[in-house]
ROMIPA-899292 format. One line per 8 residues: their letters; for each residue x, z, y of N, C-alpha, C. Coordinates in steps of 0.05 Angstrom, whole numbers, padded with zeros to 5 digits. Each point is the difference from the previous one (the first is absolute). Layout:
// residues N
A) X,Z,Y,X,Z,Y,X,Z,Y ~ ...;
// end
This chain:
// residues 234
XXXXXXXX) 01154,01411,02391,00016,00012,-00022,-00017,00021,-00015 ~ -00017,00009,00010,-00023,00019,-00005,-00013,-00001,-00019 ~ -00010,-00029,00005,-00022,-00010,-00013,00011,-00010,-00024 ~ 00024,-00014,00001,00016,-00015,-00014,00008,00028,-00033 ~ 00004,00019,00007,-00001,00022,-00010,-00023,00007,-00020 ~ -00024,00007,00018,-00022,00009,-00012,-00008,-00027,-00014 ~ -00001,-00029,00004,-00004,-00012,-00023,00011,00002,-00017 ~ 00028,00002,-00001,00017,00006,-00031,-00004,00024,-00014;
XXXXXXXX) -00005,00022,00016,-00013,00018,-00017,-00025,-00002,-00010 ~ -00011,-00015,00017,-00032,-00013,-00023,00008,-00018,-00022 ~ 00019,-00014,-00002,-00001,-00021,-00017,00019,00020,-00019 ~ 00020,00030,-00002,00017,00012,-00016,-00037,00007,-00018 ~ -00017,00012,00014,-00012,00019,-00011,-00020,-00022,-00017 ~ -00010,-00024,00005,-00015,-00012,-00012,00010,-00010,-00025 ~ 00026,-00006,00005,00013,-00012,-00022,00012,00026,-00023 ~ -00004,00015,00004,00001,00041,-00014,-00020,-00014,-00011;
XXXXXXXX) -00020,00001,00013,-00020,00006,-00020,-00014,-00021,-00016 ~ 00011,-00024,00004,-00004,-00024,-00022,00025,00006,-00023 ~ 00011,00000,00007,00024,00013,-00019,00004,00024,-00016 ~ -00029,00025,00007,00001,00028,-00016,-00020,-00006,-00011 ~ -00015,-00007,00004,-00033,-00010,-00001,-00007,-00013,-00032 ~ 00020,-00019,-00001,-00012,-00029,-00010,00002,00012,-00037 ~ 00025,00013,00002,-00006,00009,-00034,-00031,00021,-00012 ~ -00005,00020,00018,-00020,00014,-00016,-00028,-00019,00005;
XXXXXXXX) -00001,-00019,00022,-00024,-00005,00007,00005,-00039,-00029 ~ 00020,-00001,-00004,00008,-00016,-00029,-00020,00015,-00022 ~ 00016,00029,-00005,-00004,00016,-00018,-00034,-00002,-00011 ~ -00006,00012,00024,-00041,00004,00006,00000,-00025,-00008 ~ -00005,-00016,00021,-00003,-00030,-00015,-00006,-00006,-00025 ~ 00029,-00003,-00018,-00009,00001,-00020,-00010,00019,-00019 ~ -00003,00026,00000,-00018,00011,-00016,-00037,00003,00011 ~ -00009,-00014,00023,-00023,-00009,-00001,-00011,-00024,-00014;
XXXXXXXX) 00023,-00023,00006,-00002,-00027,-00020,-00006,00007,-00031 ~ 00013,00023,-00009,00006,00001,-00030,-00020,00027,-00007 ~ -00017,00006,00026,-00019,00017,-00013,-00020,00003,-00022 ~ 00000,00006,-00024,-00013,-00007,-00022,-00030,00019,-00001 ~ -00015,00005,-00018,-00022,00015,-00008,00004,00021,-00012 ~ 00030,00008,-00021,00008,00020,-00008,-00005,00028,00010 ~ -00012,00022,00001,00001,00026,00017,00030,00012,00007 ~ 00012,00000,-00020,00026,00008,00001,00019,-00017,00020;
XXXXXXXX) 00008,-00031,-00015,00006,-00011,00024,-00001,-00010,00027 ~ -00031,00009,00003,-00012,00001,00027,00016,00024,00019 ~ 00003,00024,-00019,00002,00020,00022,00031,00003,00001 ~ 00013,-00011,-00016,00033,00009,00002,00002,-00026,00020 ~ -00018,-00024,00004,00010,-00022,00019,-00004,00014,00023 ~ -00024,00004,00016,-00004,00018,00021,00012,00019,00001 ~ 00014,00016,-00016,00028,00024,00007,00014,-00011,00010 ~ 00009,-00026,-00014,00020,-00015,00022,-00002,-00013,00028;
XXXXXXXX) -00020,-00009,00000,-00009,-00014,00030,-00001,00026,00016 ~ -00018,00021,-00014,00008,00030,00024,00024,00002,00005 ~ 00023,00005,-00025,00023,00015,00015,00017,-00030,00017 ~ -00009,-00029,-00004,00020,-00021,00016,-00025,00007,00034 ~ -00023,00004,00003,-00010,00009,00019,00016,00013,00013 ~ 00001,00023,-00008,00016,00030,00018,00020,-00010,00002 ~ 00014,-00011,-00020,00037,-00004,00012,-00006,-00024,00018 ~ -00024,-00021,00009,00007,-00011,00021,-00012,00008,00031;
XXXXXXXX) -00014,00023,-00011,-00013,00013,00018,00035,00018,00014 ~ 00006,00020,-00011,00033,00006,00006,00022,-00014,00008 ~ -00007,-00032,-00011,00018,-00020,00022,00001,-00007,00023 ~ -00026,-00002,00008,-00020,-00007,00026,00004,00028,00016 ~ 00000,00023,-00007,00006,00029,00016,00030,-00009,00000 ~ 00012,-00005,-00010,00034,00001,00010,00004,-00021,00014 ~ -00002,-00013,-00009,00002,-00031,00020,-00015,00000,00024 ~ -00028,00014,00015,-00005,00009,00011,00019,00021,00025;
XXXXXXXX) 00010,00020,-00011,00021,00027,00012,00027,-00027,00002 ~ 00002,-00014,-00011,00027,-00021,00003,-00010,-00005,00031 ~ -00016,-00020,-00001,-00012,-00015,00028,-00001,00018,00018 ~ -00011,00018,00000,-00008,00022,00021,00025,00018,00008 ~ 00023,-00001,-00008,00027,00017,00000,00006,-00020,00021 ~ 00001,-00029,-00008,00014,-00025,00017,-00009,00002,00022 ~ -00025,00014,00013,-00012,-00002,00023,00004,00023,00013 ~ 00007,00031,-00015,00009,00028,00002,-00029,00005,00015;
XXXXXXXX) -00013,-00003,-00023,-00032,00014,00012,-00009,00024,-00028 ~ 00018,00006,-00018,-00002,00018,-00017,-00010,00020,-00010 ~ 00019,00016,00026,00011,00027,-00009,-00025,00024,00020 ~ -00002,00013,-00014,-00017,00027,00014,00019,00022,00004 ~ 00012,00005,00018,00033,00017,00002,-00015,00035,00008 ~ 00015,00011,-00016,-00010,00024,00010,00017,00011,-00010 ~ 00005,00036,00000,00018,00018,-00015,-00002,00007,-00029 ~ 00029,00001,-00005,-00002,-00003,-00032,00017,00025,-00011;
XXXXXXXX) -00008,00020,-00001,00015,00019,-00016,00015,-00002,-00026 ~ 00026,-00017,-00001,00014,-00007,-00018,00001,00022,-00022 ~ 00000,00028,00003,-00001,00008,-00024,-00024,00009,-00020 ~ -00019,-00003,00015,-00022,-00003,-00012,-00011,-00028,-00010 ~ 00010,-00024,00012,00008,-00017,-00007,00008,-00012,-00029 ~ 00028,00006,-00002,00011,00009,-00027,-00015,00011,-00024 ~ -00023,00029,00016,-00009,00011,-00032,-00027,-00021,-00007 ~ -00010,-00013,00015,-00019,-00021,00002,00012,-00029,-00024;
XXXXXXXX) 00021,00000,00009,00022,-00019,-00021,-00014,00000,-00026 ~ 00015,00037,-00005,00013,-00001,-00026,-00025,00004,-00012 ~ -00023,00004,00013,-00037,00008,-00023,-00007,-00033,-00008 ~ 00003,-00017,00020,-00003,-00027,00000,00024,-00019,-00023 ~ 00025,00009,00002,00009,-00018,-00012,00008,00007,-00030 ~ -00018,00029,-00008,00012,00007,-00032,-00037,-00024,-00016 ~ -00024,-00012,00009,-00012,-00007,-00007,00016,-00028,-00001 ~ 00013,-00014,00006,00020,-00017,-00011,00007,-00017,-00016;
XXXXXXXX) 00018,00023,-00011,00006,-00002,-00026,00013,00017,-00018 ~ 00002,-00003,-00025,00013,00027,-00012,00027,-00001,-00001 ~ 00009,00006,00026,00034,00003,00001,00010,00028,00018 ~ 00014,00002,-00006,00016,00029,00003,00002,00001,00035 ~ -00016,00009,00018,00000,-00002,00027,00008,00019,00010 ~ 00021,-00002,00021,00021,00022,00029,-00015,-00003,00019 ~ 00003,00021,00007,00007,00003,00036,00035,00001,00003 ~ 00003,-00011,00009,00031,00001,00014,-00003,00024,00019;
XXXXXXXX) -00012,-00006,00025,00002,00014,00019,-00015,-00009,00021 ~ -00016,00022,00016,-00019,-00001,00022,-00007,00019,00016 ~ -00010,00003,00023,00011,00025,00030,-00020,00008,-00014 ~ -00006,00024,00005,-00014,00022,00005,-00035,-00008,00014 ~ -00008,00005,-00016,-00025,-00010,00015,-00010,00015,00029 ~ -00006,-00011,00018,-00007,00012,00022,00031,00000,00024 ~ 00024,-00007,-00017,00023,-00003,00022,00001,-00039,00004 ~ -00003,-00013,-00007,00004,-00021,00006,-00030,-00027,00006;
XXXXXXXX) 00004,-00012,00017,-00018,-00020,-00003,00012,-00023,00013 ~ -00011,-00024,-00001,-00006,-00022,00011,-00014,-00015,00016 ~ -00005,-00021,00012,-00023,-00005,00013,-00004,-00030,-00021 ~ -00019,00002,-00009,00004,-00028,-00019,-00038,00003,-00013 ~ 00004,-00025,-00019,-00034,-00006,-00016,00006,00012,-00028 ~ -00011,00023,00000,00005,00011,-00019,-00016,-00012,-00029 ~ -00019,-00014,-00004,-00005,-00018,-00020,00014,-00018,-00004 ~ 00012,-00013,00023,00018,-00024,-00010,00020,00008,-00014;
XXXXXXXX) 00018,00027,00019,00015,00005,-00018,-00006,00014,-00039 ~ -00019,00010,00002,-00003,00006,-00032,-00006,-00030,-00009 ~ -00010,-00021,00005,-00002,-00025,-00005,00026,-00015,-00010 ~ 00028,00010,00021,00016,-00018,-00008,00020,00020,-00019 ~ -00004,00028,00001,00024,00022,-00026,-00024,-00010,-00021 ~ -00018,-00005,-00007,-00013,-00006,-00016,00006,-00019,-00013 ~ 00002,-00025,00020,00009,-00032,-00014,00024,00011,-00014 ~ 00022,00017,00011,00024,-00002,-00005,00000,00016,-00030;
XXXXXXXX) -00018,00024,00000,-00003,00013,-00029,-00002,-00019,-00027 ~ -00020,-00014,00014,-00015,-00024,-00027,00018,-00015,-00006 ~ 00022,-00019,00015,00021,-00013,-00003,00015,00019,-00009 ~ 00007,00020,-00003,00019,00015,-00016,-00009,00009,-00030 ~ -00024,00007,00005,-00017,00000,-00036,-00007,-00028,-00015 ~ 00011,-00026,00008,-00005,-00023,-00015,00019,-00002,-00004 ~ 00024,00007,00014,00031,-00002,00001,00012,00022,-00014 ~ -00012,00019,-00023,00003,00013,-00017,-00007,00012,-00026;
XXXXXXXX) 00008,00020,-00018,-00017,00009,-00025,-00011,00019,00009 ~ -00016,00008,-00016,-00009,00033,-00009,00027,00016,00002 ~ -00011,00024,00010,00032,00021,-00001,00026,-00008,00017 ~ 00002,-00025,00015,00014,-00008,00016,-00006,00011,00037 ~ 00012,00010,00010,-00003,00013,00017,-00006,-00018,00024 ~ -00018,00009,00014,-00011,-00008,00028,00004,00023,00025 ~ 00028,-00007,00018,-00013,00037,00024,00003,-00018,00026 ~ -00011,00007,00012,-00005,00002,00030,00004,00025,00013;
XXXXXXXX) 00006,-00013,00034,00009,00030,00013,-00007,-00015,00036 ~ 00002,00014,00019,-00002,00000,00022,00025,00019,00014 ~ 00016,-00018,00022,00021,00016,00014,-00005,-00011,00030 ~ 00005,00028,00016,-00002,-00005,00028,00027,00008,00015 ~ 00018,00008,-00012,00025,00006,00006,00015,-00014,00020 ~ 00000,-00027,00008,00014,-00021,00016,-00027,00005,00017 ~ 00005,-00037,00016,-00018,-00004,00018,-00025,-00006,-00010 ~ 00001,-00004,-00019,-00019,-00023,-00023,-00014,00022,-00016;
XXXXXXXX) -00031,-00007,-00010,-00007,00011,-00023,00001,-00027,-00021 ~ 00017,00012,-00023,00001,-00015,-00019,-00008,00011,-00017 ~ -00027,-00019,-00019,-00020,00005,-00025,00010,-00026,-00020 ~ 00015,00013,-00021,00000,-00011,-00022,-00012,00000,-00029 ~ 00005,-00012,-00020,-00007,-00003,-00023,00024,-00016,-00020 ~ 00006,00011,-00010,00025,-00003,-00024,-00012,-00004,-00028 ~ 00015,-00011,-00020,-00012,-00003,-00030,00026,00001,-00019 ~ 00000,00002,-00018,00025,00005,-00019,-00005,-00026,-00025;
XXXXXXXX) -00016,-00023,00020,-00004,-00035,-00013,00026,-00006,-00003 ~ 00002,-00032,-00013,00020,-00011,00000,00010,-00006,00031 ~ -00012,00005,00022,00016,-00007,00028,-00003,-00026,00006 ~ 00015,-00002,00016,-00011,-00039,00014,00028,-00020,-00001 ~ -00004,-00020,00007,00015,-00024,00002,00012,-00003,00025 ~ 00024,00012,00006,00014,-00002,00019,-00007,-00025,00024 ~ 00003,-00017,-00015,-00009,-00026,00022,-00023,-00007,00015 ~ -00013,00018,-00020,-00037,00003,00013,-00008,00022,00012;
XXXXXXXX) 00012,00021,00005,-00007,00015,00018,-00010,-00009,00023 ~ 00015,-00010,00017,-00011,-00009,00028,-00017,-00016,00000 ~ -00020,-00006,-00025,-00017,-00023,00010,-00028,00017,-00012 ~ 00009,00016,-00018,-00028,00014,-00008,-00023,00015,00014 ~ 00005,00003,00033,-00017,-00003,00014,-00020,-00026,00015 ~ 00012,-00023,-00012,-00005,-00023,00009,-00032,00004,-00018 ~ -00025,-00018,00018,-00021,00000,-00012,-00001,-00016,-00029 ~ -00009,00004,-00024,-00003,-00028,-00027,00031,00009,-00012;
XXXXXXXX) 00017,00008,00006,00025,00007,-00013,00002,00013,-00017 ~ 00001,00003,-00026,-00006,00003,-00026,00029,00007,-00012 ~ 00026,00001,00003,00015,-00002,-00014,00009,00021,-00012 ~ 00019,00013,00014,00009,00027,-00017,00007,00006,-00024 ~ 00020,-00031,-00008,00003,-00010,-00027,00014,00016,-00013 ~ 00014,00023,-00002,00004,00017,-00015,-00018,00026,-00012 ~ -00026,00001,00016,-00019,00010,-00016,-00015,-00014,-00024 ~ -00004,00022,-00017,-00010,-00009,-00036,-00031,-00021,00013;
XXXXXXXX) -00014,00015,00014,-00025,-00012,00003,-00007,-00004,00029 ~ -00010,-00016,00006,-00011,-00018,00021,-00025,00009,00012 ~ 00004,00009,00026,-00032,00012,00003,-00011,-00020,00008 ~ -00036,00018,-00009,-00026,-00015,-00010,-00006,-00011,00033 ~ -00015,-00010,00004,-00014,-00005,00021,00012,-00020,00014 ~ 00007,00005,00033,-00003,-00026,00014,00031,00005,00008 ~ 00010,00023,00005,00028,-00005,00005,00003,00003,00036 ~ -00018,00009,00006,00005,00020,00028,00001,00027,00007;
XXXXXXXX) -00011,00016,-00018,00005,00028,00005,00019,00011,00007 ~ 00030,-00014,00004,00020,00006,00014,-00006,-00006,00027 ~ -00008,-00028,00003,-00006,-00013,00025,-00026,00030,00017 ~ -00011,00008,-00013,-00023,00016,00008,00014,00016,00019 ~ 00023,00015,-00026,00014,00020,00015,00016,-00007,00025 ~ 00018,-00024,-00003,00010,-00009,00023,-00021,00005,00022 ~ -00013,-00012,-00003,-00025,-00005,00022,-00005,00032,00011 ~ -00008,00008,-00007,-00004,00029,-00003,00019,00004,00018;
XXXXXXXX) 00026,00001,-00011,00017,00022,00011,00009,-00011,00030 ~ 00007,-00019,-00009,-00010,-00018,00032,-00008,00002,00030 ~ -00029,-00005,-00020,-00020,00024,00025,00007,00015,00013 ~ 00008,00025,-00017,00012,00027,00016,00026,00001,00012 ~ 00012,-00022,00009,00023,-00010,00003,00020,00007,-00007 ~ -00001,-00003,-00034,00022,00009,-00020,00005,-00023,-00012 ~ 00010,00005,-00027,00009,-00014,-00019,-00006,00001,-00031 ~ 00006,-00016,-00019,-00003,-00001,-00026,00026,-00013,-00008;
XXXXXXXX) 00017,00015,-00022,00026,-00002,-00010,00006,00000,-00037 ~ 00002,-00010,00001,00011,00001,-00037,00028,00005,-00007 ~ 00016,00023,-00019,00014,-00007,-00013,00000,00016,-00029 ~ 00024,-00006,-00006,-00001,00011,-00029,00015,00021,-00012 ~ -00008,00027,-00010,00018,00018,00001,00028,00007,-00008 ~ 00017,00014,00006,00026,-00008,-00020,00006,00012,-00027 ~ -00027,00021,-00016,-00007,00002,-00020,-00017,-00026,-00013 ~ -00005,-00019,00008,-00024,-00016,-00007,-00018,00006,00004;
XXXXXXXX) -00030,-00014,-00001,-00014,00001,00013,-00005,-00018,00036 ~ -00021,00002,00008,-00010,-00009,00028,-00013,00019,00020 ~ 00007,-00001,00022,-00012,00018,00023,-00007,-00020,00014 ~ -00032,00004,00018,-00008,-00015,00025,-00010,00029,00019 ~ 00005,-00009,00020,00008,00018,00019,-00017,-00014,00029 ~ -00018,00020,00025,-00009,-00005,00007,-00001,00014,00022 ~ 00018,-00005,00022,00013,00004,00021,-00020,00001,00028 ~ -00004,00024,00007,-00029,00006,00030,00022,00014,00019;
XXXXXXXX) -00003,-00011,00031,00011,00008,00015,-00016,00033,00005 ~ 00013,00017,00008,-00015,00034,00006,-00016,-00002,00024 ~ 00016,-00019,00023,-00022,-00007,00014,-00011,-00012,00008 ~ -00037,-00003,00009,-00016,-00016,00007,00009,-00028,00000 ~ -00009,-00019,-00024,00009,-00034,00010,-00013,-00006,00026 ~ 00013,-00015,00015,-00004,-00014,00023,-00034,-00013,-00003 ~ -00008,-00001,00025,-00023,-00012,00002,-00005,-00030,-00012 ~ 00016,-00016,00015,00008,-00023,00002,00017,-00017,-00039;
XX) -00008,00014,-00016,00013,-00005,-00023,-00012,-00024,-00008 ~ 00005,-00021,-00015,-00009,-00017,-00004,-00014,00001,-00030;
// end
């Protein structure tokens, strides 16, 4: 049953990456075929083959942390001073975009921590920022906050976007799931950065949650037990 396992996760992750792959390495393709002598159009073609490079260079790193979550060989767990945490956020996520950014709320630095991968986690409030700045305008508000109040530390990210599609909530952590048909625009890329976070939160034997505010707007929310995940986590 083991085995039966780890081949299907070889055959999820191979088939990722025939399937994220195949458009930019299209893209390159043809602007080598159609490389001309022109100076000009020489160098705006190679702009493009660089930037379809890096974005498939950034597929291969995610799809990568995908595989490696499935095996829970990840995470580097150590202590995480949640409110220092937080001010780490907010320097990181005003380069962005130009939208009107909160703090909701976050402990005190030096009263609270975690035991968790503290890159991953800025890895996955990160994914969640960027999905909220494609999922809005200029001057449209973006806040995040951190609460340790319950049993749970819960790290969110909210947007004052058009909000989501009721029916698709529960699947928008699914890997390739793209929908969220009540947003204006469709994010760019491959359509796991939710899946990232899932994965992520996972790990630390939490969770990843979507809903939608009752002002409008979307919150994803990212649920860490306070203490130590189990050894044995998968």
């Amino acid at each position: 049953e083991r085995l039966d396992v780890g081949f299907a996760q070889q055959r999820q992750f191979l088939d990722d990456v025939a399937h994220e792959l195949r458009t930019p390495i299209t893209i390159v393709q043809g602007h080598l075929d159609l490389l001309g002598d022109d100076p000009d159009e020489r160098a705006e073609s190679m702009a493009t083959v660089n930037d379809e490079l890096d974005r498939m260079n950034r597929y291969v790193n995610d799809l990568l942390l995908l595989a490696k979550a499935q095996s829970g060989e990840f995470l580097r767990l150590g202590p995480v001073d949640l409110g220092e945490f937080a001010a780490t956020l907010e320097q990181r996520f005003i380069a962005l975009g130009d939208r009107s950014w909160q703090l909701d709320a976050a402990p005190v630095p030096g009263t609270v921590a975690v035991l968790a991968d503290r890159d991953r986690l800025v890895q996955a409030m990160l994914n969640l920022a960027a999905n909220a700045v494609q999922h809005t305008e200029s001057g449209d508000t973006i806040a995040f906050g951190i609460d340790t109040s319950s049993e749970t530390a819960r790290l969110w990210v909210r947007d004052t976007g058009p909000g989501l599609d009721d029916e698709v909530i529960d699947q928008l952590f699914t890997r390739r799931f793209r929908g969220a048909a009540s947003r204006v625009r469709r994010t760019e890329g491959m359509g796991i950065g939710l899946s990232i976070v899932d994965a992520i939160a996972r790990g630390h034997g939490g969770r990843a949650t979507a809903s939608n505010e009752p002002g409008g707007g979307a919150r994803f929310t990212i649920e860490l037990p306070l203490d130590p995940p189990p050894e044995d986590l998968p």
